[in-house]
N, C-alpha and C positions, 0 to 999 in steps of 0.2 A: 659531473657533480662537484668535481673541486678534490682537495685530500679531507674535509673534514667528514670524519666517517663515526660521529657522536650518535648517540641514536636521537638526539633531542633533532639532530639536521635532518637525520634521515628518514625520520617520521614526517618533517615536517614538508622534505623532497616527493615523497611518496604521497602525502595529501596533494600535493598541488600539482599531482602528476594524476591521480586517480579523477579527483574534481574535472580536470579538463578531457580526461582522456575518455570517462566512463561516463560523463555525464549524471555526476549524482546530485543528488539533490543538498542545499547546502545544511538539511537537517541529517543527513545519514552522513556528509565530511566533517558535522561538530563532532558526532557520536564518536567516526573514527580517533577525533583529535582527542579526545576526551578519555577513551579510552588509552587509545597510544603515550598520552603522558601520563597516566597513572602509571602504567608498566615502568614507564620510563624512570620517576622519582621511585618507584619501589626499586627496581634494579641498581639505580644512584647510591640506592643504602646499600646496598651489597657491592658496592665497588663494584660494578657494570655498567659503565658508562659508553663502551665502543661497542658500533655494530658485530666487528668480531667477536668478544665477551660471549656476549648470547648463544649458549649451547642450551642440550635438551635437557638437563640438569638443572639451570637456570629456569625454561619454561615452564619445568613441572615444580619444583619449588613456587614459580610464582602462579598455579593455577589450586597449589593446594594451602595456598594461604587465602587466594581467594572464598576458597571454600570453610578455611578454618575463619574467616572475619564472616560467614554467612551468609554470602550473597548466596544469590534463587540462580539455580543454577543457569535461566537460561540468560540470564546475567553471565555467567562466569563463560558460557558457552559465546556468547556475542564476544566478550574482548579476547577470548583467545580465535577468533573467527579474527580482528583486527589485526593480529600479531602474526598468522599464520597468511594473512592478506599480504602485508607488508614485507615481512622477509622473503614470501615467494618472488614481490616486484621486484627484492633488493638482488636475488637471482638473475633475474629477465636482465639488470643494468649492469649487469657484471661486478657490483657490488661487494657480492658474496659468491661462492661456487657452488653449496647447496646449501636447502632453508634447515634449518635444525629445527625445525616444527613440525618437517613432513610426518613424524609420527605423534605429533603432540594430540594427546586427547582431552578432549571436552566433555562433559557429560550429555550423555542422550538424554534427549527432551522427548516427552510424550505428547505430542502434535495433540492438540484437541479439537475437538470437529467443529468448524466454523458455525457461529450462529443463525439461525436460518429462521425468518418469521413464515409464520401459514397466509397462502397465496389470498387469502380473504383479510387478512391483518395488513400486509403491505398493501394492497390496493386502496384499504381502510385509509392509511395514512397517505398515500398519492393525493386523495380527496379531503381531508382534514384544513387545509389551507382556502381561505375565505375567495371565490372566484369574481367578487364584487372592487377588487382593488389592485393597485401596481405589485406590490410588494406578492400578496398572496399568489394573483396567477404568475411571478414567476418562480415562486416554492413549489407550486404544482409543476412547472415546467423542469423544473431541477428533480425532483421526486419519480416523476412520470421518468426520465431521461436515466437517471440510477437505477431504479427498478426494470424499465423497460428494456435495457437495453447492456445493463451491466460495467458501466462504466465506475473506473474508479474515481476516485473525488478529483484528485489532482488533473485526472483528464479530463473531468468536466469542466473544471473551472477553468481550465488551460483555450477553451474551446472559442471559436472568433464566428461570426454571423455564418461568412462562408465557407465554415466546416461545416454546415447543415443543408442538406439538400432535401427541402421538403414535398419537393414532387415523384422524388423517387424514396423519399422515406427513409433515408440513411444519412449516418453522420460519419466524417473521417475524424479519427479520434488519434492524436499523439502519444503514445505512452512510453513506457520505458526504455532505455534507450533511444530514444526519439524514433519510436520503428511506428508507423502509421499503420492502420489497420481501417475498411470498413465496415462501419455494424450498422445492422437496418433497426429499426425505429418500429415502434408498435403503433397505432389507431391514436391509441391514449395520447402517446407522446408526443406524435405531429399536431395534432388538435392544439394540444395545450403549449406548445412551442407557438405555431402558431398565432393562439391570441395572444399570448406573455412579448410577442413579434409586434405584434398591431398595435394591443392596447397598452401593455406598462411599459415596454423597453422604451420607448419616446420619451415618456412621462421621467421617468429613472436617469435618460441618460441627459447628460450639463452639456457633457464638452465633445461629445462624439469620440469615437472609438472602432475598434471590432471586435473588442468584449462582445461574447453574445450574454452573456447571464454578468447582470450591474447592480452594485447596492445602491441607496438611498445617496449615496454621492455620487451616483454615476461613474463611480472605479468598478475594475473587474471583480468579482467575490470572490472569496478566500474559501479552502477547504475550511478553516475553522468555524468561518461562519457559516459554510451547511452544516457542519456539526453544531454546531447551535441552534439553528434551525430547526432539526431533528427532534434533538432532544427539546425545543422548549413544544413544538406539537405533540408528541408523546407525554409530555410530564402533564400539559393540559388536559390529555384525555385522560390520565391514571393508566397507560400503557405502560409496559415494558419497556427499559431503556433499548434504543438500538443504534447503529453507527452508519455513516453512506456504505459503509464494508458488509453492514449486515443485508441492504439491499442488492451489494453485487453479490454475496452467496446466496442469496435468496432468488437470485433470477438466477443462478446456475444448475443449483438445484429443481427449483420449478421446470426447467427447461429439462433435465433429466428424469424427473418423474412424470412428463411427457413425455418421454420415448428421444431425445436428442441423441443424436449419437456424440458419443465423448470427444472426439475429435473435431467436431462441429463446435462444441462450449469452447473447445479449448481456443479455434479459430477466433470465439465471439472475447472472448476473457484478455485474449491476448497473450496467453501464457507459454513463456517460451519450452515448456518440457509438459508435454503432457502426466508427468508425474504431478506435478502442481494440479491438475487440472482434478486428477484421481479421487484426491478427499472428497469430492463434491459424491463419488459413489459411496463412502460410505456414509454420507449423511445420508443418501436414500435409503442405502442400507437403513440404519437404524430407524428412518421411518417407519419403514414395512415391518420392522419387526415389531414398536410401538403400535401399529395399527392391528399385526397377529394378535398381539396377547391381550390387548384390549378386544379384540371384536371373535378371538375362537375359543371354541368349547375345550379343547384338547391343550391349547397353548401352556 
């Protein structure tokens, strides 16, 4: 890494060591950056400018300034999740001998239970998109594909023709860490893939590609623009706002108050610890207990 051992270097060593090595996404290497130089000029004013500097003294001074300027905590919990990232790496290069964060605490957050629409609302919305046109059937094909199958947005949009195998009804899906996974495909979704395949994708696409899902210029679609999507269907019918996130807890769940076994979602989610996987039980939970005290006598 050289002798400059500034933190402004070794933040910016550590970004470009994370980015290639973790494969992040370059909106989670802003955030780190983002955070990592605020620490950075706040530390400046206290004469902390070397990675050595940095003791646990320093990190809780600057985690209870955070809190005394009022950030939400799970703000103040994310940048010191950044600072406890980075000094660990700065360990692994020899950098440092050990992190002085190992004991740095964040405030516990209270997880909230993912938003989950009722399996007659999301279906609802599957079919809200006009099946008379390019654009519509392939919202339906995007729709049917989130809901049906649980896919996160980025892996959908990520997705090329021959990630779909529509005789055997399954799609191979890239996600996190580039780890591939197969998930099989519902009735709904092969159907509507299908004709979005025959009738708009030709129409859609200019200049050829392996995009399977193409806007109006025939480029690949953006997660933002399914979230646009989304929400401009829902805001037309006077629904509930919701997100492509609330379709994949919505198929997790739906699939657990069918009887799924937990380990099964967790294969289809892609989720590499089944504790991730977990919260989708206590949304059933709290169904079943919405459904007791609405429908019993005794409740």
């Amino acid at each position: 890494m050289g002798t400059d051992r500034s933190i402004v270097h070794v933040a910016a060593e550590y970004l470009r060591s994370v980015a290639a090595e973790r494969d992040l996404s370059p909106h989670t290497v802003s955030a780190y950056r983002s955070d990592l130089a605020a620490f950075g000029a706040w530390a400046a004013r206290s004469k902390c400018e070397q990675i050595d500097d940095i003791d646990r003294t320093i990190l809780r001074r600057y985690v209870a300034n955070l809190a005394e300027r009022r950030y939400a905590r799970r703000t103040i919990a994310r940048k010191a999740s950044a600072l406890r990232s980075m000094l660990a790496w700065a360990v692994t290069r020899g950098i440092l001998t050990v992190s002085p964060a190992d004991d740095l605490l964040a405030p516990k957050l209270d997880k909230p239970l993912p938003k989950v629409m009722r399996a007659q609302d999301a279906a609802r919305l599957c079919e809200l998109p006009p099946d008379d046109e390019p654009i519509g059937l392939r919202d339906r094909a995007i729709l049917e594909l989130l809901y049906g199958s649980g896919l996160r947005v980025a892996e959908l949009c990520a997705l090329d023709i021959d990630d779909v195998d529509l005789s055997h009804q399954t799609v191979q899906v890239t996600g996190k860490g580039r780890k591939q996974r197969r998930v099989p495909m519902g009735g709904p979704s092969a159907q509507a893939i299908t004709r979005y395949l025959h009738d708009a994708r030709p129409a859609l696409l200019t200049t050829g590609g392996p995009a399977l899902f193409v806007n109006k210029r025939g480029k690949r679609v953006g997660p933002r623009s399914v979230r646009a999507m989304i929400t401009r269907y829902l805001t037309a019918e006077g629904a509930a706002p919701a997100s492509p996130h609330t379709l994949r807890h919505s198929f997790a769940t739906h699939l657990l108050d069918g009887g799924a076994d937990l380990r099964a979602v967790q294969e289809l989610l892609g989720h590499e610890s089944l504790a991730t996987t977990q919260i989708y039980t206590h949304v059933s939970t709290e169904r079943l207990r919405a459904v007791y005290e609405q429908s019993h006598p005794r409740a």
